[in-house]
C-alpha positions in Angstrom: 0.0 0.0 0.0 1.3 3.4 -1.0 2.4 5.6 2.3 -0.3 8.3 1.0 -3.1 6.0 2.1 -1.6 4.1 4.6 -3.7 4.1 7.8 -3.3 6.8 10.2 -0.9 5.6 13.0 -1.8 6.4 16.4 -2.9 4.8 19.3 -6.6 4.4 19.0 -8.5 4.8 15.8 -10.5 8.0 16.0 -14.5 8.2 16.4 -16.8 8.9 13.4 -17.0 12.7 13.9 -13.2 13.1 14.3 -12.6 10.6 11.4 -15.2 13.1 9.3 -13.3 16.1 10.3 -16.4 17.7 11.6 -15.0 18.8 14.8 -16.8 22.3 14.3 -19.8 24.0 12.5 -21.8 25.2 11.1 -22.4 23.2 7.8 -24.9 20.9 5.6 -23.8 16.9 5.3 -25.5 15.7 2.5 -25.3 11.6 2.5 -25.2 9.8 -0.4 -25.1 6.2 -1.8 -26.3 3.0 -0.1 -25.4 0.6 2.8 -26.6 2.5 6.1 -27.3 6.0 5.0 -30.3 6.6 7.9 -28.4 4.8 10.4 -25.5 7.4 10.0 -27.9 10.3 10.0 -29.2 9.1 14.0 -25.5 8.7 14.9 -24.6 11.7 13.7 -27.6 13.8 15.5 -26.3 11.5 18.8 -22.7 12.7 18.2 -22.1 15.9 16.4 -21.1 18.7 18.8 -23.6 21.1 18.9 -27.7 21.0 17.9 -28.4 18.7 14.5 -31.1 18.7 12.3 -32.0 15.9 10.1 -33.9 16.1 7.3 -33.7 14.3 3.5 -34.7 15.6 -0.4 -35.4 12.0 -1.0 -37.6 10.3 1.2 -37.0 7.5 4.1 -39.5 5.1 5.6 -42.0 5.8 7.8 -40.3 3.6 10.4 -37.0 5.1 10.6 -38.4 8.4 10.7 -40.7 7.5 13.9 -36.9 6.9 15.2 -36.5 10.6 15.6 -35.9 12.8 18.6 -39.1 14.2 16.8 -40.5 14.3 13.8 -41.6 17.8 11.7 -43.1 18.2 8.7 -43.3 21.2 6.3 -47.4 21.4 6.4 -47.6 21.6 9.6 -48.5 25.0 10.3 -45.2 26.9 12.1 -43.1 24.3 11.4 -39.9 26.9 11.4 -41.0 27.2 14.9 -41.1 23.9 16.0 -37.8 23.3 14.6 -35.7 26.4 16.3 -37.3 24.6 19.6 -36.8 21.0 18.9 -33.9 19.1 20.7 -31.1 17.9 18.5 -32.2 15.0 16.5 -35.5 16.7 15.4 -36.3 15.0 11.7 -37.9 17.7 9.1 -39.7 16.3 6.2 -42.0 16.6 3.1 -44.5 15.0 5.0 -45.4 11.4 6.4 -47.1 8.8 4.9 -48.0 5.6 5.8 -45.1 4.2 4.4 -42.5 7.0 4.1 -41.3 10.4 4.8 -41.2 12.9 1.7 -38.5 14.5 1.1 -37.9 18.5 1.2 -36.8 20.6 -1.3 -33.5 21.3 -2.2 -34.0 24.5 -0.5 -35.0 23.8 2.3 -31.2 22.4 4.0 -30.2 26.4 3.9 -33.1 27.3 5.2 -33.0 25.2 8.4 -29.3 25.6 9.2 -30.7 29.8 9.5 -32.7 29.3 12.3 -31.4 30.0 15.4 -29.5 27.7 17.4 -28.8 25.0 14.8 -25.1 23.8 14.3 -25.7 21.1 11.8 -28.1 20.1 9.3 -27.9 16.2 8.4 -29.3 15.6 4.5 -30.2 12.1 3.1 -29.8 13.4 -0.7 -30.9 9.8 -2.3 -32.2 6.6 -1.8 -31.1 3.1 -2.0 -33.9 0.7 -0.5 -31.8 -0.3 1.8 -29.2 -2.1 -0.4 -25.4 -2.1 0.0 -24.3 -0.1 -2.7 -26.4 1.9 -5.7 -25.9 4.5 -8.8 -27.8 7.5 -9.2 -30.5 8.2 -11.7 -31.0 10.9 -13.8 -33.2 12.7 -11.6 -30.8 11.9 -8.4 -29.3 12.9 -5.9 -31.3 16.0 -4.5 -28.2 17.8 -3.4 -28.6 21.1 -1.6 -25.9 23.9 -3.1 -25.1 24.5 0.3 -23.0 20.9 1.1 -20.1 21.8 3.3 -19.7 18.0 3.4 -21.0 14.9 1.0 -20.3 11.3 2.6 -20.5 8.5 -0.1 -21.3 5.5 1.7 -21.4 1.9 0.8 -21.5 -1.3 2.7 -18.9 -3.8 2.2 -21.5 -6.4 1.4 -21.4 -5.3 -2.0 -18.6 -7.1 -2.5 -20.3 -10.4 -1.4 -22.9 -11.3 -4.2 -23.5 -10.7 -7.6 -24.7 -6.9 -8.9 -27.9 -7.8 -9.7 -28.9 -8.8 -6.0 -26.8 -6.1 -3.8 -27.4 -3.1 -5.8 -29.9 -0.2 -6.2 -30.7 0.9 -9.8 -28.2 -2.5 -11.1 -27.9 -1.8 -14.5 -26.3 1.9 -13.7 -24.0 0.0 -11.3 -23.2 -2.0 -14.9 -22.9 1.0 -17.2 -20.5 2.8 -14.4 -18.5 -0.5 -13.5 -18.2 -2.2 -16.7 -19.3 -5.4 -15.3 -22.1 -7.2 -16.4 -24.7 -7.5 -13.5 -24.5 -10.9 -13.3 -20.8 -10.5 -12.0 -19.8 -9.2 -8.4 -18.3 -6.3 -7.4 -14.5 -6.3 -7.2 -13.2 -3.9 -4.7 -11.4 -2.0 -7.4 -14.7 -1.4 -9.2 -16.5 -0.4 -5.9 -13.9 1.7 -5.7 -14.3 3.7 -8.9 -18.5 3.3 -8.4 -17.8 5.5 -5.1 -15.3 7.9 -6.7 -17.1 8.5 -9.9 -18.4 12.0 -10.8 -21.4 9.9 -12.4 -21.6 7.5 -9.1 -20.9 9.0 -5.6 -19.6 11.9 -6.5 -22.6 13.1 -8.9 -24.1 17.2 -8.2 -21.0 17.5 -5.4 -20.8 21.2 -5.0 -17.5 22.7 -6.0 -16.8 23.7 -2.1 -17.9 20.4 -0.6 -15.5 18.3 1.0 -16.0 14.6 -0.6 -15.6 11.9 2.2 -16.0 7.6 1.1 -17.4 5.9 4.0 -17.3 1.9 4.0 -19.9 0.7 6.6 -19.9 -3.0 8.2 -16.1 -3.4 8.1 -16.2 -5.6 11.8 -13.4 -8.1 10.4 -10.0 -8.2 9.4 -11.2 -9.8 6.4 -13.4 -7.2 5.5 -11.0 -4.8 6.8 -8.3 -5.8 4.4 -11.0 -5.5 1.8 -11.9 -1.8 2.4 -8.2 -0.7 2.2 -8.3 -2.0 -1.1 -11.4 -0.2 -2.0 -9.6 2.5 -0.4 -6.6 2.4 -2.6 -9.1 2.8 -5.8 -10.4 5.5 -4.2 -8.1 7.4 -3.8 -5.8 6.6 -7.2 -8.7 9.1 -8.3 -9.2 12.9 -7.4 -11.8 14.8 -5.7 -12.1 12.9 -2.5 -10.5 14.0 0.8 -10.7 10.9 2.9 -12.1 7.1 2.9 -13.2 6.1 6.3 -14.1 2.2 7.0 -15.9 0.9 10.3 -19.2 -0.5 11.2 -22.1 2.5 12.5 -23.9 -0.8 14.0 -20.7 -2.7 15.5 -18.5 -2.4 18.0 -18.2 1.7 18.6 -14.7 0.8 20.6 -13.3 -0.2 18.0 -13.9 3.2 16.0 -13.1 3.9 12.7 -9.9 3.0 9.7 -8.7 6.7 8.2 -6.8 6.5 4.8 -6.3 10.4 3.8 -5.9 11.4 0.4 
């Protein structure tokens, strides 16, 4: 492994929000991709310093969102003002239906982060019914011009079956990969899905940070696999860090860092 993205040496590995470099705000974290997406949202409400809103341009089931600190929704009437006096975790949507939270507009992100008292706003900018790994549409993601910070996620199950079964719009996963969709992912070719401008890197505003997070790394085979996908990801521009860790393992155990 090259020394550019060997992992950081020290005596611990760091916890999510250091590995993120989001030690201070304020700023918009738009979360893109597939393999854990809401489940980084809630950890980042428990552990970003300062009050976090959560909120998504896409839309999220119904039962994640009743997972909320509280929930909001844009027709309630004085919804602005139910948000500047939610706790931290308050979620902000479209509205609810029986089966999922609608998304907000694009425009809304900036809007929130205004209101007094707010220190982060946490987006889900695209969905991946809850696959591993996925490619964006046309129409996708929903990114609010105001990123500070886009996380590309993906889980490391994608490497563990064929495209066809672990991935989110498949046949983009194809096009972007050149691997038919009856083949699995090699980390190499996660790699470039995740570093793509077309994959997880599609509508990244020009003053985003661009971080890759690998979620459900909890082995040292798994582990050795992310540095590879690592490695791929950073051969390519554009993104500052890959992080690799598990948001529903072990949180002693904390989180791989290989800087660009």
């Amino acid at each position: 492994m090259s020394p550019a993205i060997e992992e950081r040496t020290q005596p611990d590995r760091p916890g999510l929000i250091a590995a993120l470099g989001l030690e201070s705000g304020p700023g918009i974290i738009s979360v893109v991709g597939g393999g854990g997406k809401t489940s980084l949202l809630f950890e980042l409400a428990r552990l970003l310093p300062g009050r976090t809103v959560l909120t998504t341009t896409t839309r999220i089931f119904a039962s994640q969102a009743r997972e909320a600190a509280l929930f909001c929704s844009l027709d309630q009437p004085g919804w602005q003002e139910t948000v500047a006096g939610a706790p931290s975790g308050v979620l902000v949507a479209g509205t609810l239906e029986e089966r999922h939270a609608v998304g907000v507009p694009a425009s809304v992100p900036a809007r929130l982060l205004a209101l007094e008292g707010v220190d982060w706003v946490v987006v889900e900018a695209d969905g991946s019914r809850r696959l591993p790994v996925k490619a964006p549409a046309e129409h996708e993601p929903v990114m609010p011009p105001e990123t500070t910070l886009l996380v590309s996620m993906a889980g490391i199950d994608a490497l563990s079956a064929p495209i066809a079964q672990i991935a989110h719009r498949p046949e983009r996963v194809s096009a972007l990969t050149g691997l038919p969709e009856a083949e699995t992912l090699s980390p190499g070719a996660l790699a470039k899905l995740l570093a793509s401008d077309a994959g997880g890197g599609k509508a990244a505003p020009a003053r985003a940070r661009r971080v890759v997070l690998i979620n459900k790394v909890e082995s040292e085979t798994t582990h050795a696999l992310a540095a590879e996908v690592a490695r791929g990801v950073l051969e390519q521009s554009g993104v500052e860090r890959v992080l690799a860790g598990a948001l529903r393992g072990d949180a002693a155990l904390g989180w791989s860092v290989w800087p660009g």
